[in-house]
N, C-alpha and C positions, 0 to 999 in steps of 0.2 A: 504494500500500500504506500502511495506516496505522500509526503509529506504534506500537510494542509494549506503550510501558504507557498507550492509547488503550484498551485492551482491558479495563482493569482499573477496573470499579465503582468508584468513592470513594466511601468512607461521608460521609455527610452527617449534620450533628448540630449543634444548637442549644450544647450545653455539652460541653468535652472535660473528662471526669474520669483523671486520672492515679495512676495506684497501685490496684490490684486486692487489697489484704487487706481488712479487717473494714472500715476507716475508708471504705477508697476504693470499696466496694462498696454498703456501706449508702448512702454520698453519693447513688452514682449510682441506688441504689432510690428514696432518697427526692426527688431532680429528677424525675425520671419520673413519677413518683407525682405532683406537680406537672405535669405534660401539657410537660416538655421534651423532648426527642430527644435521649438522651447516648450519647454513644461512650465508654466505658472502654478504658483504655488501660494494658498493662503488660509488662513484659520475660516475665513469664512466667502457669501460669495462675492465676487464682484462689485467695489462699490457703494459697502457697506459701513466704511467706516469715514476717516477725514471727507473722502469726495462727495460722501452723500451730502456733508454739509452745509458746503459752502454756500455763498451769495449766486451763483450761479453764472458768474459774470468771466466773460473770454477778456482780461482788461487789456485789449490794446495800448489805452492810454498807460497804464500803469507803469513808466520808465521808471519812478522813483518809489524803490521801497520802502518800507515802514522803518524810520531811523529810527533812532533812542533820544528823545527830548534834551536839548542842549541847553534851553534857557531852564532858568532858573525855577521862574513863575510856574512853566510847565512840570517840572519834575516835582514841586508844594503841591500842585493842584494834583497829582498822583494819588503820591502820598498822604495828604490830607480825604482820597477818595472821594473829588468831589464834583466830576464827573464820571460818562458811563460808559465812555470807550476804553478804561481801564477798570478794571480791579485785580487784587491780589490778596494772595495767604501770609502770612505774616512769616508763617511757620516753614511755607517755602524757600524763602528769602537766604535763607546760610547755603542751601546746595545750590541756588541762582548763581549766588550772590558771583560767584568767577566767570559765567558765561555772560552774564548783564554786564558784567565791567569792561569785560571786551567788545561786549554789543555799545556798549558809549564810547570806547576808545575809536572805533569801527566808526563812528557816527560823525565823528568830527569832518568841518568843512571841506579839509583836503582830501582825506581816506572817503569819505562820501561821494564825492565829484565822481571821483576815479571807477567807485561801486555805481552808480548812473549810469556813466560810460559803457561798462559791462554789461550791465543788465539791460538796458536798451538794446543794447544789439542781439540778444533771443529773443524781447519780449516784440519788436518789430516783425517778427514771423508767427507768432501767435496766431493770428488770423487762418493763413493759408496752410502753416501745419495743422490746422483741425479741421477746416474745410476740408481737405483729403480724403480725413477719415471719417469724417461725415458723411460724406455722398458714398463712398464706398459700403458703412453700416446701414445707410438709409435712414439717416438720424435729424433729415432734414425739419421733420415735424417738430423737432424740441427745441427750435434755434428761434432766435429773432433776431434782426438785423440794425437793430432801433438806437442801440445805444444805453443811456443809462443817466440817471441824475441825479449829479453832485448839490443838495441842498444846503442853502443857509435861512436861518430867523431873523439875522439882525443885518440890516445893510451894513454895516461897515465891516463886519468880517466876509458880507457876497461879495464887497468892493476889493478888499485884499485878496480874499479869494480867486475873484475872476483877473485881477491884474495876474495873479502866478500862473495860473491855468495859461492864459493868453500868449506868456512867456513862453510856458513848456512845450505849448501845441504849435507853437514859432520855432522852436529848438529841435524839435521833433517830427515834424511831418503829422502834426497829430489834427483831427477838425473838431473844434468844440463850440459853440453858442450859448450867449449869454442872455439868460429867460429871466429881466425883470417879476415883477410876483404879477403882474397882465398875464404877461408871456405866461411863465410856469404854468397858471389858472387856465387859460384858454389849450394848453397843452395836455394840462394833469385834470380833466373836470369833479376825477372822484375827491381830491385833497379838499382839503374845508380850509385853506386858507392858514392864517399865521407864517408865512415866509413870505421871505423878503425879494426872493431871487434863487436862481438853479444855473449853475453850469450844464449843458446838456454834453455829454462826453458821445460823439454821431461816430467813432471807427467801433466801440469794442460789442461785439455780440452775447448775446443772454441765453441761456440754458432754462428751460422750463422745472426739468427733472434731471439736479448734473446726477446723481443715481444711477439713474436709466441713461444715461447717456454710456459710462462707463461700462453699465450691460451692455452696450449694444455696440461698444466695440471691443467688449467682450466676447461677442458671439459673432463679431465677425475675425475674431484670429481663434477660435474654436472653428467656423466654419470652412476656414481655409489649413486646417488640421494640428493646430494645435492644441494642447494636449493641457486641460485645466483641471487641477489636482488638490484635494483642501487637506491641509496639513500644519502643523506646525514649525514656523522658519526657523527658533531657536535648537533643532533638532540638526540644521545644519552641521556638518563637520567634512574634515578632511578624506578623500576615501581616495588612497592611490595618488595620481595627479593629479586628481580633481577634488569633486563634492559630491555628496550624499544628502541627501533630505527622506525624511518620512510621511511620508503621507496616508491617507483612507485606501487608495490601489497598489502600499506597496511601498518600499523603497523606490528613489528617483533617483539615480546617477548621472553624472553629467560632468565635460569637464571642465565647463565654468560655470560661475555663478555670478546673477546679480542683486543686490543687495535695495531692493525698492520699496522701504518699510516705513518710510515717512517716519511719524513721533515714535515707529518702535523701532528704528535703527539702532539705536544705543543696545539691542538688547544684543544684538548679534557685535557690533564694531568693537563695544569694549572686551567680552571674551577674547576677542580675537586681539588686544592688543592697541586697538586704538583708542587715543585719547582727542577725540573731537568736539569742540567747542558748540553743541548742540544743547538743544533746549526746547520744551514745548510753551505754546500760549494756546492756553484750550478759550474754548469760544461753544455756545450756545444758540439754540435757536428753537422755534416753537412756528405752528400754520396756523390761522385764524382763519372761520368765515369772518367775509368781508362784503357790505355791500355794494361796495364797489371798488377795484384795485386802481390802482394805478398801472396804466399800460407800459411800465417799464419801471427796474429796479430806480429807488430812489433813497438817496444817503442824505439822514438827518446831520447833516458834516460837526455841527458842532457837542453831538449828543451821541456819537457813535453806533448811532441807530440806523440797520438799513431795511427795507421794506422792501420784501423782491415778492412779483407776482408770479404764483408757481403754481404745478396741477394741484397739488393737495392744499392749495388754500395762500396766502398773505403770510409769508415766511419773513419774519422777525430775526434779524440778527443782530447780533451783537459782538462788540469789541474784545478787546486782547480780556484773557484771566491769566495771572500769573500763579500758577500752582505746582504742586507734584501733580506730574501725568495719572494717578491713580487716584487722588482723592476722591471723597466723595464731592458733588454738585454743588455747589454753592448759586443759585441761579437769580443772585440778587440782580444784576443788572439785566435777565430777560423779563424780571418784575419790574423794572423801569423802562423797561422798552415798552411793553404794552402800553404803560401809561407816557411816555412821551409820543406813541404812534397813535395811539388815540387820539389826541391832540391832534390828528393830521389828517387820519380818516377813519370810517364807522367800523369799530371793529366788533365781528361777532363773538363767537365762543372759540375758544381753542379748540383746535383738530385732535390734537394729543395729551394724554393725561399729565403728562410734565413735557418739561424742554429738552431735546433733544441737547446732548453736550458731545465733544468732540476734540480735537488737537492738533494744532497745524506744529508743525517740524520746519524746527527755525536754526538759523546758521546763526553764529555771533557775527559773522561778517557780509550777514543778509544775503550771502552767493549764495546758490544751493552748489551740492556737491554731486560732482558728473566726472567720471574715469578711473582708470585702474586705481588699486587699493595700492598702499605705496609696496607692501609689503608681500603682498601675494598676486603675481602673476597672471593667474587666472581669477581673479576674483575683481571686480566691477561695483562702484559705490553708487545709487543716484536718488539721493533723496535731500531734506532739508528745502523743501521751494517756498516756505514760509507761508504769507497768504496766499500765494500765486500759482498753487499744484495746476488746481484745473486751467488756469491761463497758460501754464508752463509745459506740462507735462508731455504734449505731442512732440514741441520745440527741443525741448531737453534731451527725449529719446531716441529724435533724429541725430543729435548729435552724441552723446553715449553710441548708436549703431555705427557712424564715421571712424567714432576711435575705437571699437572694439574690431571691424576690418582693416584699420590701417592704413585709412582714406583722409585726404585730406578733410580738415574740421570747416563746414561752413561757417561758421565763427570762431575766432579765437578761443579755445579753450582753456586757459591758460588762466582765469579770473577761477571758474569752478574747481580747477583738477584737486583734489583730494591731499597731494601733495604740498601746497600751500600748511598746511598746519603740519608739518614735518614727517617722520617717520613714525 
């Protein structure tokens, strides 16, 4: 009689990709797309975790990521908690506390400029790396074309406001318009008023369900034969030249690996050795019926409130939580989002018995991490995209597949590689 798991098929696959959101999926489209054979690998399915999150938004505009407040005013107003695009654990603060000093070091005006630079040059392809893989999934249905709105309450912060915008969309190639509260109103008819003015931001495209979006280019590199497997990443190890994974059909061998785990990369990088400057900022969200949405996401800018119109209802988000990645919820600021969004428009009941929480995987030097591991050969890093996975994630994996054939990089690589925080 043969042995019991003699009976069980092993998937066989040139590249193991680990983590199944936006990042770890596009990877594994774009190996394939390249004539690899990847097995994707993940605790749960497709989609389910950071990417189900987000605001929904492809941000074109978004050259400039989320710095660390320099002024002074700004870092009181923090730490006094008193607004709602931050909050934090008290108790988190001592294991932050080395990753935020470099995220400020990182923030200053010069090392800043130079992270702009950088990050412009992926976040400019944004667009047409997911076009791609949208017409190819047939994901045409969950897109809109429309843009998205930057709001303010008070004129003279829409006044600053819109001089910086005007700057950056001059700097940048970017198209934006400026919607007095006429405008916004004759634009937005569901909003009840109370603002001042909106930046309308006209390149970046909106996602209805980023979720579903993820399935469905999920299931278009399942239907082009690749091989999706739910298992645990941390089971990773060494097997021979390559890698080993475990999963529900089996051990996976493979003789590389890529490492596409967002806020759980730490679990797998540090075993192994590396000490990278990573850190989560979890973030909440909850759907409301709505008597009427707004026909495009819309950012409370001064209140860290965004309002994005989606299938299951009037999705509430909210700003940075500075926590341990495991705590429990702390859901103060999605109870100040209902009440600062009510204030803008009629909201019904919540969809979901609590808020939905989550965790974006942030670099201290706001790059995300794309290329070989410094130390292992076959082994491949790419995660850390901060707020910007689902923006990022096609862009990032087209180039991860350049450097992992040994093709020239459509963009400098050289701001992301891995090697930047040493061996």
């Amino acid at each position: 009689m043969s042995h019991p798991s003699s009976s069980h098929t092993q998937p066989s696959a040139d590249v193991i990709v680990l983590g199944a959101g936006i990042v770890g999926v596009s990877t594994a489209l774009a190996l394939q797309q390249r004539g690899h054979a990847v097995c994707l690998v993940d605790r749960q399915a497709p989609g389910c975790e950071t990417s189900y999150g987000n605001a929904g938004i492809i941000q074109r505009e978004a050259v400039q990521p989320y710095a660390f407040p320099r002024a002074w005013q700004a870092i009181l107003r923090v730490v006094a908690r008193q607004g709602n695009d931050v909050h934090y654990h008290l108790r988190a603060l001592p294991a932050l506390a080395p990753a935020l000093a470099r995220y400020w070091h990182a923030s200053a005006p010069g090392r800043y400029a130079d992270t702009v630079t950088a990050y412009s040059a992926l976040i400019r392809h944004c667009i047409a790396e997911h076009e791609r893989l949208i017409v190819m999934a047939g994901a045409q249905d969950l897109v809109r074309k429309t843009g998205w709105l930057e709001a303010y309450r008070g004129g003279a912060a829409f006044e600053r406001a819109g001089r910086a915008a005007t700057a950056v969309a001059s700097d940048h190639e970017l198209d934006c318009v400026l919607l007095d509260s006429a405008g916004l109103a004759a634009a937005e008819p569901a909003l009840r008023g109370g603002l001042a003015g909106a930046i309308h931001w006209r390149d970046p495209w909106t996602v209805t369900h980023p979720g579903e979006l993820v399935r469905r280019y999920a299931a278009l590199f399942e239907q082009a034969g690749g091989t999706l497997c739910r298992g645990d990443a941390t089971t990773l190890q060494a097997s021979g030249a390559g890698w080993r994974v475990s999963t529900a059909d089996g051990p996976v061998e493979a003789a590389q690996a890529v490492i596409a785990l967002g806020p759980w990369a730490p679990a797998l990088t540090r075993p192994l050795g590396y000490r990278l400057p990573l850190f989560v900022k979890r973030g909440y969200h909850r759907h409301y019926a709505a008597e009427a949405m707004p026909t495009m996401p819309l950012l409370d800018a001064e209140n860290g409130v965004l309002l994005a119109p989606m299938q299951q209802g009037l999705r509430l988000t909210t700003g940075a939580e500075f926590a341990h990645h495991d705590a429990p919820p702390t859901p103060v600021q999605s109870v100040r989002a209902e009440r600062l969004a009510g204030e803008l428009v009629r909201l019904g009941a919540p969809v979901e018995p609590t808020p939905w929480m989550g965790a974006r995987p942030c670099v201290a030097d706001m790059r995300p991490v794309v290329g070989r591991a410094p130390r292992h050969a076959n082994l491949w890093f790419h995660f850390g995209h901060g707020h910007q996975g689902l923006t990022l994630g096609p862009a990032t994996a087209r180039l991860l597949g350049e450097l992992f054939d040994g093709e020239a990089p459509y963009v400098d690589p050289t701001p992301y590689d891995p090697r930047r925080f040493g061996g």
